[in-house]
C-alpha positions in Angstrom: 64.6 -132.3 164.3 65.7 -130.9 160.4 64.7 -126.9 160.4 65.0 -125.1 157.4 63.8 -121.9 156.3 61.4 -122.3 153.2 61.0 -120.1 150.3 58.5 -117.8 152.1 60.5 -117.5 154.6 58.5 -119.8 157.4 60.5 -122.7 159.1 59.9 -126.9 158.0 60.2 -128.9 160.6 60.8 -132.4 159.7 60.7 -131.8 156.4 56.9 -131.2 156.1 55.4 -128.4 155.1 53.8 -125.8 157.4 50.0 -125.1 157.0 48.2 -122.2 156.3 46.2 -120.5 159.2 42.7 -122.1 157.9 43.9 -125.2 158.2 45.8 -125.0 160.9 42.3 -123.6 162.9 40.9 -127.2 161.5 43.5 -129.1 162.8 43.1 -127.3 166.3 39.6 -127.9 165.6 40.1 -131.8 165.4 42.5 -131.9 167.8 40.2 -130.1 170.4 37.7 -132.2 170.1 39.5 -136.0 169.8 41.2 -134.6 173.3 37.6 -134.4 174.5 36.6 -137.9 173.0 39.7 -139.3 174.7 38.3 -137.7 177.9 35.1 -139.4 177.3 36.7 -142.6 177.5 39.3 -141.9 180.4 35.9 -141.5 182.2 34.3 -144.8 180.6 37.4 -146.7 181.9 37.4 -145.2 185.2 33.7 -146.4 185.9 34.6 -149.9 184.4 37.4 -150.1 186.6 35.0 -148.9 189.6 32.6 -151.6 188.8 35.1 -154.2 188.7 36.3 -153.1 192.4 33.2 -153.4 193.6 32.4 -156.9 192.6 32.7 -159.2 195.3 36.4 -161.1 194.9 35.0 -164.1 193.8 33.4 -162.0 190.7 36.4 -160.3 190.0 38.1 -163.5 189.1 35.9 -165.0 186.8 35.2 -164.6 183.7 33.3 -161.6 183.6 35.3 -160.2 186.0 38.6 -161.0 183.4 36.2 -159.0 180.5 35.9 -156.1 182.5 39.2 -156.0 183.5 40.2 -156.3 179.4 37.4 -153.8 178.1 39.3 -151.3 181.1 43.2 -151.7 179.7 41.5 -151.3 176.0 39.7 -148.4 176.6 42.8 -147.1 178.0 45.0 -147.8 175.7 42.7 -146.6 172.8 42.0 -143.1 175.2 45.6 -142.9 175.2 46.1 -143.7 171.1 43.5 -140.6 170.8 45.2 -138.2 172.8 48.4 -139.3 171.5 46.9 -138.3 167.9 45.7 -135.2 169.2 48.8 -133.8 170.6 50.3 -134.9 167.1 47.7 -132.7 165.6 48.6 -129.7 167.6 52.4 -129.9 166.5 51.8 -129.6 163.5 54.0 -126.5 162.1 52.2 -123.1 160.6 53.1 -120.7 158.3 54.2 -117.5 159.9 
């Protein structure tokens, strides 16, 4: 990671600049509440998953059964995109 000290006498990291403390209560902000839609769809994914499991084995390998089973790993992988995004957020340097 570059570091430098600015002009003002805060640190850059990775050569961006640092917010101010308004925006950087925004970004929390954001970042707070895309955390809480990834949650959302952790939970969605879990109760797909559930439903799958408790289709009888013959279900679970047909074609609905192969939906639910995509509509789970995309969920997921979208949950996890959104968190990812979120933590991103949170990194983001401040001024000091």
């Amino acid at each position: 990671m570059l570091l430098a000290h600015g002009a003002a006498g805060y640190i850059v990291a990775l050569g961006g600049i640092p917010v101010n403390k308004t925006r950087r209560e925004k970004l929390y902000s954001v970042a707070e509440r895309l955390e809480a839609l990834a949650q959302e769809l952790i939970k969605i994914e879990h109760d797909e998953r559930e439903a799958f499991e408790h289709r009888p084995v013959g279900l679970q390998y047909s074609e609905p059964g192969f939906s639910s089973d995509e509509a789970a790993e995309k969920i997921q992988q979208i949950a996890n995109t959104i968190s990812n995004a979120a933590s991103e957020l949170s990194d983001i340097p401040s001024e000091h």
